[in-house]
MARKOLNU-827365 format. One line per field, with one value per residue: residue number from 1; residue in one letter; x, y, z of N, C-alpha, C in turn. Coordinates in Angstrom, 2 decimals, padded with zeros to 5 digits. Example, Ala and Ser with C-alpha at 12.3 -4.5 7.8 and 13.67 -1.06 7.14 Angstrom:
<atoms>
n: [1,2]
res: [A,S]
n.px: [013.19,012.85]
n.py: [-005.69,-002.25]
n.pz: [007.80,007.08]
ca.px: [012.30,013.67]
ca.py: [-004.50,-001.06]
ca.pz: [007.80,007.14]
c.px: [013.20,012.90]
c.py: [-003.30,000.03]
c.pz: [007.80,007.87]
</atoms>
This chain:
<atoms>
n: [1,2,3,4,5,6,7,8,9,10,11,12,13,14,15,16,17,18,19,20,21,22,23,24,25,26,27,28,29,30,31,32,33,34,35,36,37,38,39,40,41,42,43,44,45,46,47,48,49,50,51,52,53,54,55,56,57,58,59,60,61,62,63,64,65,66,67,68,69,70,71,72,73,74,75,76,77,78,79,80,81,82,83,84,85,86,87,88,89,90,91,92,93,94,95,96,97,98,99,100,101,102,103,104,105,106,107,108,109,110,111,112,113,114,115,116,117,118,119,120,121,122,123,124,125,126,127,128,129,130,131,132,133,134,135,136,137,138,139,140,141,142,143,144,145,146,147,148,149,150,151,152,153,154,155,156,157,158,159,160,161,162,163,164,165,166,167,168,169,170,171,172,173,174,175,176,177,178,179,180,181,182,183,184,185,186,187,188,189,190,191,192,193,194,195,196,197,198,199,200,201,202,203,204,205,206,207,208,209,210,211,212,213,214,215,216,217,218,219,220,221,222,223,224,225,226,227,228,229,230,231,232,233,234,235,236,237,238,239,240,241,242,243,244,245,246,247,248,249,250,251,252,253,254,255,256,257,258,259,260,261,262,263,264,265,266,267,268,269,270,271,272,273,274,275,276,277,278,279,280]
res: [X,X,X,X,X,X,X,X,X,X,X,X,X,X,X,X,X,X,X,X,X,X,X,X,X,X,X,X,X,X,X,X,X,X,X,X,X,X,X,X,X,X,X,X,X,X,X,X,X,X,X,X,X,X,X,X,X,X,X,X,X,X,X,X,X,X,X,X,X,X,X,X,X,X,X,X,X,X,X,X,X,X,X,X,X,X,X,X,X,X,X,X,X,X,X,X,X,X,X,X,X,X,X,X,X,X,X,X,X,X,X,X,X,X,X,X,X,X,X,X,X,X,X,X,X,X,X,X,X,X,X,X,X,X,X,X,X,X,X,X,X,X,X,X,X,X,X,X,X,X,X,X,X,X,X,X,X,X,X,X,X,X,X,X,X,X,X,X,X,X,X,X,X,X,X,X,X,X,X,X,X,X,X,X,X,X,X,X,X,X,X,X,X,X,X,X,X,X,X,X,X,X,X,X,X,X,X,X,X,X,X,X,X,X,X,X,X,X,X,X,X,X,X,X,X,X,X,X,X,X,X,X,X,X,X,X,X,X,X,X,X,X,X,X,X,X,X,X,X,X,X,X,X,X,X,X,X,X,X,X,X,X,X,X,X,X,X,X,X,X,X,X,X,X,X,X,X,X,X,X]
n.px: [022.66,022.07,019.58,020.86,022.36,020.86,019.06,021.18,021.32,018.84,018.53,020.37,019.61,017.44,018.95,019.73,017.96,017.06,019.27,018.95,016.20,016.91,018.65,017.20,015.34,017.35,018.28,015.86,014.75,017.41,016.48,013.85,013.98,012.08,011.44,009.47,008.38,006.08,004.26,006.22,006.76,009.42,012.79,014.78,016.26,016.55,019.96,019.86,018.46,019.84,022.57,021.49,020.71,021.90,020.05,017.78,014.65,012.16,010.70,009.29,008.41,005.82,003.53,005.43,007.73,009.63,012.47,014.40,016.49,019.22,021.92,023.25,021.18,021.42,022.73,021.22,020.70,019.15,016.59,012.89,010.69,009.05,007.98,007.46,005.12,003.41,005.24,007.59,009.62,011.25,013.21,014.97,017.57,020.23,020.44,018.54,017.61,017.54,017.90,017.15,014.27,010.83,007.91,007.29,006.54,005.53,003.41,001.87,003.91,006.20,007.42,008.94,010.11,011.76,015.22,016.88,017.68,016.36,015.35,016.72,015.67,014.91,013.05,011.24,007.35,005.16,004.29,004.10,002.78,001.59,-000.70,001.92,003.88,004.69,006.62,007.39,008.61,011.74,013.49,013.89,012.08,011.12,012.45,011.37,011.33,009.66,007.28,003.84,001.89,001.15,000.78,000.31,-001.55,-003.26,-001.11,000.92,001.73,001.91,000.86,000.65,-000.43,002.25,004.11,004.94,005.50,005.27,006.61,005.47,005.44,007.30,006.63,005.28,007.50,007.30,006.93,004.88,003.34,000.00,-001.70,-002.71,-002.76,-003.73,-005.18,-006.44,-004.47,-002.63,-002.61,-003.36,-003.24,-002.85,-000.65,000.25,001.62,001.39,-000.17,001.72,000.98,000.70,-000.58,-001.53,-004.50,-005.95,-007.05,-006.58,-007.85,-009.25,-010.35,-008.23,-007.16,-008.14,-008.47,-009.42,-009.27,-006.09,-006.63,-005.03,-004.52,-007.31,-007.43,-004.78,-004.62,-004.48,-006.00,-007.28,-009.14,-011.15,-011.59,-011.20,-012.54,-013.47,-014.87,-013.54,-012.69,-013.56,-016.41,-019.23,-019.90,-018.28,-016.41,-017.37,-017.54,-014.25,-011.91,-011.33,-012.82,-015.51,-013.78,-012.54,-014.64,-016.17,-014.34,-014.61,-017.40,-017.01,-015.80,-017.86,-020.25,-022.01,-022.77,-024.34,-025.87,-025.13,-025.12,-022.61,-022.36,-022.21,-023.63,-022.84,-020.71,-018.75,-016.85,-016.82,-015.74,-016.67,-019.33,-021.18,-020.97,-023.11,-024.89,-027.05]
n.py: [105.64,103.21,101.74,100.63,099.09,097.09,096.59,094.71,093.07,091.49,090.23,088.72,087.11,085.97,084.50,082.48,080.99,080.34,078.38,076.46,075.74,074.26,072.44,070.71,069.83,068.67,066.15,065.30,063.76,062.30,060.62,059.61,059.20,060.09,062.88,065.47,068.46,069.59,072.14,074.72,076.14,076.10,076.90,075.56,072.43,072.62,072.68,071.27,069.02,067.92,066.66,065.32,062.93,060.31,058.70,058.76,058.04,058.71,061.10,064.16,066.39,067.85,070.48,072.59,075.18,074.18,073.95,072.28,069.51,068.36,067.49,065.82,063.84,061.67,060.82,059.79,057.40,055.32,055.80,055.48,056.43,058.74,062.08,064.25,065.82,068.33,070.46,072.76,070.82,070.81,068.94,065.87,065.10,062.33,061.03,060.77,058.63,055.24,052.78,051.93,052.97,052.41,053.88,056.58,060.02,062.19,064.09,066.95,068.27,070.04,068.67,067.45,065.12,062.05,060.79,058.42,056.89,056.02,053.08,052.28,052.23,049.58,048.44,050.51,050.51,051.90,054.18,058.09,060.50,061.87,064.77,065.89,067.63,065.71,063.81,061.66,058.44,056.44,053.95,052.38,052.38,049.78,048.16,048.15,045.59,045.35,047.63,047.98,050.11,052.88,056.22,058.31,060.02,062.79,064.01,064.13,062.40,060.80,058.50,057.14,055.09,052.23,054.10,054.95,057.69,057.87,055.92,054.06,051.01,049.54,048.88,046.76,045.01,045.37,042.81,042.60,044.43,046.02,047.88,050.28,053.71,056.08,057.96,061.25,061.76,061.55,059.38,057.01,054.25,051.17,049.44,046.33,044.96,045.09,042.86,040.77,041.80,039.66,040.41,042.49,044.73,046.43,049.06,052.25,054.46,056.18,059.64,059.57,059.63,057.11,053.91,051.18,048.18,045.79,042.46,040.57,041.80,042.19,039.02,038.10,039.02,037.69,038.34,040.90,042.72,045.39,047.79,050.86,053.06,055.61,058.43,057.54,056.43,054.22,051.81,050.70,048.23,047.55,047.14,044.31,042.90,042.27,039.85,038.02,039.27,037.81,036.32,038.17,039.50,037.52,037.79,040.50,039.89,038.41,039.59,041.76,040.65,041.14,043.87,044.42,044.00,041.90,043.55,045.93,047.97,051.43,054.53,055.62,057.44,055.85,053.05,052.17,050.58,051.56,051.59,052.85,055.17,056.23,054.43,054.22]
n.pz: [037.46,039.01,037.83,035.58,036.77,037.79,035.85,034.82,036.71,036.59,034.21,034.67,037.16,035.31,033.49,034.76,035.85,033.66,032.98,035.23,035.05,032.14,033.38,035.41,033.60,031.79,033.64,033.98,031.75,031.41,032.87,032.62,030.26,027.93,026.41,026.00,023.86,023.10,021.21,021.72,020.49,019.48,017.22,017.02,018.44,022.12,024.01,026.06,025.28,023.69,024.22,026.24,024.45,024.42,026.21,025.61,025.03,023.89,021.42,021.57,020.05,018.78,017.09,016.84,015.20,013.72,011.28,010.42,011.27,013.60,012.08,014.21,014.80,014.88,016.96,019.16,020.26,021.24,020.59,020.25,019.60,017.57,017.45,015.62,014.21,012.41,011.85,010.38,008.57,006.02,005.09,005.37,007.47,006.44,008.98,010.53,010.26,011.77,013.39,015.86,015.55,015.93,016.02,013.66,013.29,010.83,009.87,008.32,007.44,005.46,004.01,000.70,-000.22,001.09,002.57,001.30,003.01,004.38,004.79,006.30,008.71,010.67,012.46,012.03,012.42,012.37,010.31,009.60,007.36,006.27,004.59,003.62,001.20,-000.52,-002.87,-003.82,-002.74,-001.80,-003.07,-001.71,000.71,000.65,001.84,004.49,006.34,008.69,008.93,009.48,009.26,007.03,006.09,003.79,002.98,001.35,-000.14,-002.60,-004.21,-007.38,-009.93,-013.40,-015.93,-016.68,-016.02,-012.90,-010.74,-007.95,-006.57,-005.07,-005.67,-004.85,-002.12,-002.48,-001.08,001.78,003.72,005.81,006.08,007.35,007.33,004.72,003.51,001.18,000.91,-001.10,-003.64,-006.37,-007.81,-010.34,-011.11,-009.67,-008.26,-009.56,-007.98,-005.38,-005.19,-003.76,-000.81,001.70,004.09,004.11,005.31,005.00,002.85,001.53,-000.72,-001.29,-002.95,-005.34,-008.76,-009.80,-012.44,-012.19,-010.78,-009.51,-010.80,-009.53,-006.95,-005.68,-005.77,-004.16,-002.46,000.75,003.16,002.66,004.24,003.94,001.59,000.18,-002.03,-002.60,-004.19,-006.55,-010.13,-010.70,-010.81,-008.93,-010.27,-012.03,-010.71,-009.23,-011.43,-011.77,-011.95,-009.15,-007.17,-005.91,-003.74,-002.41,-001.61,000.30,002.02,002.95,004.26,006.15,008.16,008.07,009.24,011.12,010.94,008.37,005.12,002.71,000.23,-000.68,-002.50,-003.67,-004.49,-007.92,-007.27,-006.47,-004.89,-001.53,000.83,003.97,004.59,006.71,005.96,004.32,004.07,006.50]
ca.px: [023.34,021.69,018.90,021.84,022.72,019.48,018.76,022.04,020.98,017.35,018.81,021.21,018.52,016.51,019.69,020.33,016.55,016.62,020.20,018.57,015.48,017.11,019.17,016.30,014.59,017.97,017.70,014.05,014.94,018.29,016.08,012.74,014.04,011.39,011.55,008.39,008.71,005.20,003.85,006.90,006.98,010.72,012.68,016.00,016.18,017.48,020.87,019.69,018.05,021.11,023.35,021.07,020.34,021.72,019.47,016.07,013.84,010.45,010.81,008.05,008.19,005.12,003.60,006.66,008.82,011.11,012.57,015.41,016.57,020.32,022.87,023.97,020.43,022.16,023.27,019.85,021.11,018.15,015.55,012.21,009.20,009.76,007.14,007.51,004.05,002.66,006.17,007.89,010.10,011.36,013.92,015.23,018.82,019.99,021.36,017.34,017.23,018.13,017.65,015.80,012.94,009.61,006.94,007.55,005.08,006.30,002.86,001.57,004.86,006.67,008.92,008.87,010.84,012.50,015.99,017.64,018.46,014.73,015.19,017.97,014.94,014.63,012.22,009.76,006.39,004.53,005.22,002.93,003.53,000.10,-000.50,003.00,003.43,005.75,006.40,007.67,009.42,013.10,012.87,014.33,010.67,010.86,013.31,011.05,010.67,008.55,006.60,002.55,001.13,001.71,-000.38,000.56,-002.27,-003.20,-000.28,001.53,001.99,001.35,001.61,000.07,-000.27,003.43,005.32,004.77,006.54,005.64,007.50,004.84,005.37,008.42,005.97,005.25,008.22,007.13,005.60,004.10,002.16,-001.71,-002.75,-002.35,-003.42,-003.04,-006.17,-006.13,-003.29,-002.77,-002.41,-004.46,-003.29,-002.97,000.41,-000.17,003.03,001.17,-001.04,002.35,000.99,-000.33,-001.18,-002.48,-006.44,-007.01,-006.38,-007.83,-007.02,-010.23,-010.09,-007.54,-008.12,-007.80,-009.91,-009.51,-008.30,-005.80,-007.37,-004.09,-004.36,-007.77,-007.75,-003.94,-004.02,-005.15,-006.61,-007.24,-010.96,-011.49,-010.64,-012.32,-012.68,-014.66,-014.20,-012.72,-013.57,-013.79,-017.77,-019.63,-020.45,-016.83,-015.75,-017.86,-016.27,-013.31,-011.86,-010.69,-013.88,-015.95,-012.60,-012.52,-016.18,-016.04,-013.37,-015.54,-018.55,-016.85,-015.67,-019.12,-021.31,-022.80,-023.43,-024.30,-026.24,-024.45,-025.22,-022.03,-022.57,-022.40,-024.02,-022.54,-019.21,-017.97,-016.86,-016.45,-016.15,-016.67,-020.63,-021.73,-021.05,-023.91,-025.83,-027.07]
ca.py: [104.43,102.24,101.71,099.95,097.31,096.23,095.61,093.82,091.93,091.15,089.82,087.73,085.87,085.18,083.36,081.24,080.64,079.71,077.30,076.17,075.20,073.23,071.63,069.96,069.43,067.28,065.01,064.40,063.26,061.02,059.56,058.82,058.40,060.83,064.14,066.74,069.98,069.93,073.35,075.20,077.43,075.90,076.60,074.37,071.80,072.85,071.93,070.14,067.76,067.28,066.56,063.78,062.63,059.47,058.26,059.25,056.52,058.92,062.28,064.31,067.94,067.94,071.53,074.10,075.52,073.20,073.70,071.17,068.45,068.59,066.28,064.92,063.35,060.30,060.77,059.31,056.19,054.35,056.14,054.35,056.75,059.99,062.78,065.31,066.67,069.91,071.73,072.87,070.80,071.20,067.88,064.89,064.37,060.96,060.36,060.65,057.04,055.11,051.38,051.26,053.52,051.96,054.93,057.87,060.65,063.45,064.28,068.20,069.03,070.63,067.38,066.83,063.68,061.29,060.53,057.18,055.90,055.45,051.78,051.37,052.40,048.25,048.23,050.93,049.57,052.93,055.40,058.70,060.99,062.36,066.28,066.88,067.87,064.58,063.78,060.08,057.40,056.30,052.67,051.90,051.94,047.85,047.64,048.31,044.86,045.50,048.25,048.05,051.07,053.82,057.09,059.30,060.63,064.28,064.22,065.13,061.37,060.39,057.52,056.90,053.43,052.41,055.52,055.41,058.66,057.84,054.91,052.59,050.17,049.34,048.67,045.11,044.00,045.30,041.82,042.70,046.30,045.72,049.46,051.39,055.35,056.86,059.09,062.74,061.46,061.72,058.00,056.68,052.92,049.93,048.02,045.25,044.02,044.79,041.74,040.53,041.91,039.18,040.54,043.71,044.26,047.65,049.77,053.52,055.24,057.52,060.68,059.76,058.82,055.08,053.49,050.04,047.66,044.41,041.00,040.10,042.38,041.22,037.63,037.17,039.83,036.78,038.94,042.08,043.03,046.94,048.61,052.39,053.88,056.84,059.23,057.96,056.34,052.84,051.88,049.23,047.04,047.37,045.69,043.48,042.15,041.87,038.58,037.96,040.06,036.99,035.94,039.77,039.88,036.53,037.94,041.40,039.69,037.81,040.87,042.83,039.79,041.71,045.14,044.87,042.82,041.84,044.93,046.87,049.27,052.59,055.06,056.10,058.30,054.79,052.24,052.20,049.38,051.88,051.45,053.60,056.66,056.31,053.25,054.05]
ca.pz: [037.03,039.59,037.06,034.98,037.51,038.22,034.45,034.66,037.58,036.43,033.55,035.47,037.15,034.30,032.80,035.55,036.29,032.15,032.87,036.17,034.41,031.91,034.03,035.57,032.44,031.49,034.85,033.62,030.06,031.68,034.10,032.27,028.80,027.77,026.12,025.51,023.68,022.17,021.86,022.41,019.69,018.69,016.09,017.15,019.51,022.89,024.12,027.34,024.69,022.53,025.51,026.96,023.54,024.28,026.89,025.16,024.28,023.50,021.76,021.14,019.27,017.51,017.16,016.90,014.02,013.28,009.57,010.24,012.22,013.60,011.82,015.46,015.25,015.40,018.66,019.66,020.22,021.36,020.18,019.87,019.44,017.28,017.15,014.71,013.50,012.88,012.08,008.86,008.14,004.29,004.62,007.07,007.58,006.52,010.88,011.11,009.98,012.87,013.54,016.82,015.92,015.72,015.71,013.25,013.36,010.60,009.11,008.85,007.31,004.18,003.02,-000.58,000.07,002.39,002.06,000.20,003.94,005.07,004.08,007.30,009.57,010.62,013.37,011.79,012.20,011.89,009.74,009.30,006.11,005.54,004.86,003.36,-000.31,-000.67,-004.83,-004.22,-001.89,-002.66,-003.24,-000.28,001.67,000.32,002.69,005.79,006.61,009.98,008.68,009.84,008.66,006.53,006.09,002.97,002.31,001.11,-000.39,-004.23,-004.94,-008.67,-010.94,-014.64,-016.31,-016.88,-015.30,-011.55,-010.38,-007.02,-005.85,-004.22,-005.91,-003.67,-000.65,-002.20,-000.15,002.65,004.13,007.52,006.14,007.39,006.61,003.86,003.37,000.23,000.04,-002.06,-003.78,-007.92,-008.26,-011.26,-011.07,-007.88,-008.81,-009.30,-007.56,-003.94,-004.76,-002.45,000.43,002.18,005.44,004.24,005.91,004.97,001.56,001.65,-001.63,-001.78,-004.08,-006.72,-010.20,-010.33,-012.70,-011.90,-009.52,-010.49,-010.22,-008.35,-005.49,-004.82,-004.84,-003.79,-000.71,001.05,004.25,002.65,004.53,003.43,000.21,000.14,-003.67,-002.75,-005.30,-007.90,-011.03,-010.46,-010.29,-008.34,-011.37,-012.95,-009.26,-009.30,-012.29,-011.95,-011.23,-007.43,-006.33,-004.91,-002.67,-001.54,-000.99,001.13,003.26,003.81,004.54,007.24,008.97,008.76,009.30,012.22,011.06,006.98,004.46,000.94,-000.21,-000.28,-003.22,-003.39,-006.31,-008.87,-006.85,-006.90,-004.21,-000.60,002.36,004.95,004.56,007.33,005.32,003.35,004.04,007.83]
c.px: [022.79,020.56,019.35,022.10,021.71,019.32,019.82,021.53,019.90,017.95,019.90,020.83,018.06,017.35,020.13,019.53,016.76,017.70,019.52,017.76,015.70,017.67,018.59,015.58,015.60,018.05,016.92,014.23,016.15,017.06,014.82,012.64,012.65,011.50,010.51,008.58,007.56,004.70,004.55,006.99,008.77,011.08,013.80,015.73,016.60,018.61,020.63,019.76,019.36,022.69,023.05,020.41,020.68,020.85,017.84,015.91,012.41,011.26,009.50,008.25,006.92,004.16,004.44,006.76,009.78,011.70,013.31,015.57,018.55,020.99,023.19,022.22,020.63,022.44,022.10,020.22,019.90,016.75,014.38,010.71,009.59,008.48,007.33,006.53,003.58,003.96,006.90,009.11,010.34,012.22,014.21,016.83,019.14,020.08,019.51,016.93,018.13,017.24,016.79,014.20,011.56,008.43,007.58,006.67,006.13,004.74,002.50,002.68,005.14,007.95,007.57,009.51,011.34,013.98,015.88,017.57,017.01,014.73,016.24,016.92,014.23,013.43,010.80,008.35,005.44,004.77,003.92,003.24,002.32,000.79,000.83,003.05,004.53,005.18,006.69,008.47,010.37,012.43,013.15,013.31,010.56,011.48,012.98,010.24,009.10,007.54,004.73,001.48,001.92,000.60,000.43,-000.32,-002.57,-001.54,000.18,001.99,001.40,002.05,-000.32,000.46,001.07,004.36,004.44,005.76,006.73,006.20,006.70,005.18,006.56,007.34,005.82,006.40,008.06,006.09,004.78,003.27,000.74,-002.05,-001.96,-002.94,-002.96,-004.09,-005.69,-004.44,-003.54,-002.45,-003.79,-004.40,-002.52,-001.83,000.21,000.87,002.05,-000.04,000.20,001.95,000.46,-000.75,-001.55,-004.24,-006.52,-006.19,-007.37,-006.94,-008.04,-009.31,-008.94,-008.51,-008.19,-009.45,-010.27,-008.41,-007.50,-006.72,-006.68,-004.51,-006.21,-008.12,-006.14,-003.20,-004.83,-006.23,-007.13,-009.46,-011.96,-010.76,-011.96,-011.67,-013.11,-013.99,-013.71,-013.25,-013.56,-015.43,-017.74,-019.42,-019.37,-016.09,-015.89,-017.08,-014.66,-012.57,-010.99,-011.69,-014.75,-015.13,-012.98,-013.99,-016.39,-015.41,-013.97,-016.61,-018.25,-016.83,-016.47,-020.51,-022.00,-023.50,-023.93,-025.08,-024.83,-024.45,-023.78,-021.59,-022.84,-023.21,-022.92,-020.97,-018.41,-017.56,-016.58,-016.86,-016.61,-018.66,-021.37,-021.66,-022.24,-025.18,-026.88,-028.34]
c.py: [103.19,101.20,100.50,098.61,096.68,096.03,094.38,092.53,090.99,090.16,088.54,086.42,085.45,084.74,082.40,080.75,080.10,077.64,076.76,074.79,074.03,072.07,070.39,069.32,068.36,066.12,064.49,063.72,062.19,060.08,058.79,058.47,059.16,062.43,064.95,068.23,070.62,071.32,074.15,076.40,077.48,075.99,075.57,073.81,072.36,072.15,070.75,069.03,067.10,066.61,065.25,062.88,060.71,057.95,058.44,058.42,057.26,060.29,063.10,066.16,068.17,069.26,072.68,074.81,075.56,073.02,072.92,070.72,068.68,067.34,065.59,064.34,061.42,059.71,059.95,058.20,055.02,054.66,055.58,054.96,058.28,060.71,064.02,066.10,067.79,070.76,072.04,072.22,070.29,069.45,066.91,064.98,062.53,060.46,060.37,059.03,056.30,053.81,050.92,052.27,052.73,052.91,055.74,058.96,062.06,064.05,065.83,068.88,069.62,069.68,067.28,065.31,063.37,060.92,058.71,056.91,055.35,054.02,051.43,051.96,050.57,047.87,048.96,050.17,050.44,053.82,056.85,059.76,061.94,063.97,066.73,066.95,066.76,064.18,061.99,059.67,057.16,054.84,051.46,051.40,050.69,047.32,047.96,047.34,044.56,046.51,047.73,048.81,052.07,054.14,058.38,059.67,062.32,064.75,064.74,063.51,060.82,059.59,057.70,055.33,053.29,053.72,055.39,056.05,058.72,056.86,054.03,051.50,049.29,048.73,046.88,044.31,044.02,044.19,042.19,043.74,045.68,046.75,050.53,052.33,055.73,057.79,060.81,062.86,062.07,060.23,057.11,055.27,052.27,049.31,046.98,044.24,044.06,043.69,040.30,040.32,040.97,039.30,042.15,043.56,045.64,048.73,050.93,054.29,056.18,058.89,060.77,059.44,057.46,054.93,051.94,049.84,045.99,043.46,040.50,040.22,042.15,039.90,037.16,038.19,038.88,037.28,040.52,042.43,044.39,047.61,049.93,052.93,054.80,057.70,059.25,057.23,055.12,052.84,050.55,047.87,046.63,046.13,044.96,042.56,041.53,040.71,038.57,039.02,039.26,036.54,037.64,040.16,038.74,036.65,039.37,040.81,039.10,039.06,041.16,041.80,040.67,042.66,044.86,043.45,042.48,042.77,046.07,047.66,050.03,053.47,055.23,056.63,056.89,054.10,052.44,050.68,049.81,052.18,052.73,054.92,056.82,055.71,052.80,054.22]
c.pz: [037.73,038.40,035.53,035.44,037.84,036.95,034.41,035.84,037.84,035.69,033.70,036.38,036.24,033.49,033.79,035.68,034.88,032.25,033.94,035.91,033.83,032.34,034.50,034.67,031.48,032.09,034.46,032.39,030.46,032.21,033.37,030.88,027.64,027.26,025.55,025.81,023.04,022.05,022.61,021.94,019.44,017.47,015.76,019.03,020.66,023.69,025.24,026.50,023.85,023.58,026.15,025.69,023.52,025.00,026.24,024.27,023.73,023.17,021.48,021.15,018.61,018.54,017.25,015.59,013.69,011.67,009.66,011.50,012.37,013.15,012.95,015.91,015.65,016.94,019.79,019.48,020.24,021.14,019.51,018.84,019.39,016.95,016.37,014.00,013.56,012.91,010.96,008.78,006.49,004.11,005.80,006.65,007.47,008.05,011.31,011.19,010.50,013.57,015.06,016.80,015.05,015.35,015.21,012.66,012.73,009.49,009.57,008.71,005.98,003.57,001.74,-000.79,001.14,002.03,001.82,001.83,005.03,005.27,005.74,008.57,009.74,011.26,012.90,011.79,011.94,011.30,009.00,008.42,005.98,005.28,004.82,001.45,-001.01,-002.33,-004.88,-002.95,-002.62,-002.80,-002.14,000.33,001.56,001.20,004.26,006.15,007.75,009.83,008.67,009.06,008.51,005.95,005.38,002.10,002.29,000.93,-002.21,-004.90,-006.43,-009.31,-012.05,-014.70,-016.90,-016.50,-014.00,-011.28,-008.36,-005.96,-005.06,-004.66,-005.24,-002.55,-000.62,-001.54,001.33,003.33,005.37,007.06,006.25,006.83,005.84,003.57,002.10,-000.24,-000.07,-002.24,-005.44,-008.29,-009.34,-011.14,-009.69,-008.77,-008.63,-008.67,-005.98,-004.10,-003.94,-001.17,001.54,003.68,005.09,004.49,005.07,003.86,001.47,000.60,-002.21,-002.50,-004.59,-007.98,-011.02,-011.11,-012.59,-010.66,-009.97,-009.79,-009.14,-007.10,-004.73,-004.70,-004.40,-002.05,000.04,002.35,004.44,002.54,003.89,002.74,000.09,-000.99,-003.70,-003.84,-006.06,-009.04,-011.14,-010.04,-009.84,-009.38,-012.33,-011.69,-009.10,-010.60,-012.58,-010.86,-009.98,-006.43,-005.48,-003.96,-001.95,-000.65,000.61,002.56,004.10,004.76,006.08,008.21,009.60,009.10,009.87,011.97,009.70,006.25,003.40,000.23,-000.22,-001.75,-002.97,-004.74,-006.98,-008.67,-006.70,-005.31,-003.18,-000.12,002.95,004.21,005.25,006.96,004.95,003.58,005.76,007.87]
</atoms>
């Protein structure tokens, strides 16, 4: 029977050594406002974290197996800088959307959507989406005034001429967005509502099937330096045409004075800015 109490008593350390652990590991998360679980191999948060949830200003999960997020994500009161990549989750809780977060890193996941309350995320200024099989934005995203950049590419997004199913066209309110991602998307047409944007620099919508681009969006994105077409069916000599292309060209040229002639055609696979692919 001895054989008995020593399992019992093995086992008795290695739960106090586990509560011990966290214990310390909640101190560290009050005190530095900081929480890393990267590479834990999680599949729910642990309680330490949900406990000091309202002191945590950084969280950072990315790499586990996370299929959901706990409704008391709210509880994150001041939460600034959210890492989430690299873990399955299938959905967000609306309490995910939460007025002081600025960075949101959920790309490398299994969302098909975002909820309706994305739009009460005020401060967002980054927002990273890529690499999930996402079908559309609510229309809310118009409502992320501070929004910077956004990266949904390799994604399931598609629009046709008159039916956009995937909700960009919402973004033209976003005034502040500089960079936009939307490559290996299904998007055939550029709304012509984001000729809004006027502080967008940088538009990357390689391998869809756009075949044009509006006149709007390039002569009224007043600062928009790099637009990348690779792959799709828009050609040099169609771009060239179309009106608001000498303003767009004017505003590249400034950019690449240094590295590039006038020259920024590509063959035939159709348009890029990013030159050095090809042209080195």
């Amino acid at each position: 029977m001895n054989w008995i109490s020593e399992w019992f008593d093995k086992k008795g350390r290695e739960f106090n050594k586990l509560i011990q652990g966290d214990s310390v590991k909640r101190e560290k998360a009050l005190a530095t406002g900081i929480v890393s679980l990267r590479d834990s191999g999680l599949k729910t948060f642990p309680e330490y974290v949900l406990t000091a949830s309202s002191k945590v200003k950084v969280l950072d999960a990315t790499n586990n197996d996370l299929q959901e997020l706990p409704d008391s994500f709210s509880d994150f009161r001041i939460l600034q800088k959210v890492h989430l990549a690299h873990n399955k989750l299938k959905g967000l809780p609306p309490s995910i959307c939460l007025q002081t977060i600025t960075i949101l890193h959920l790309e490398h996941n299994r969302l098909q959507r975002v909820p309706e309350s994305l739009g009460m995320l005020k401060k967002l200024r980054r927002l990273e989406l890529h690499h999930n099989p996402l079908v559309e934005f609510p229309s809310s995203i118009g409502d992320l005034q501070c929004l910077e950049i956004l990266d949904a590419s390799h994604c399931h997004l598609e629009s046709n001429e008159g039916r956009d199913r995937s909700g960009l066209a919402a973004l033209a309110r976003c005034a502040l967005l500089t960079e936009l991602r939307l490559n290996n998307n299904k998007l055939a047409c550029i709304p012509e509502a984001w000729s809004n944007l006027k502080r967008l620099k940088t538009l990357a919508l390689d391998f869809n099937p756009i075949k044009t681009v509006p006149s709007a969006v390039l002569r009224d994105c007043c600062v928009l330096q790099s637009i990348s077409l690779t792959n799709t069916s828009v050609t040099a000599d169609e771009l060239k045409e179309v009106p608001g292309w000498d303003r767009y060209e004017a505003r590249r040229q400034g950019k690449h004075t240094k590295q590039i002639t006038s020259n920024v055609m590509l063959p035939s696979k159709g348009f890029d800015d990013g030159l050095d692919h090809t042209m080195q």
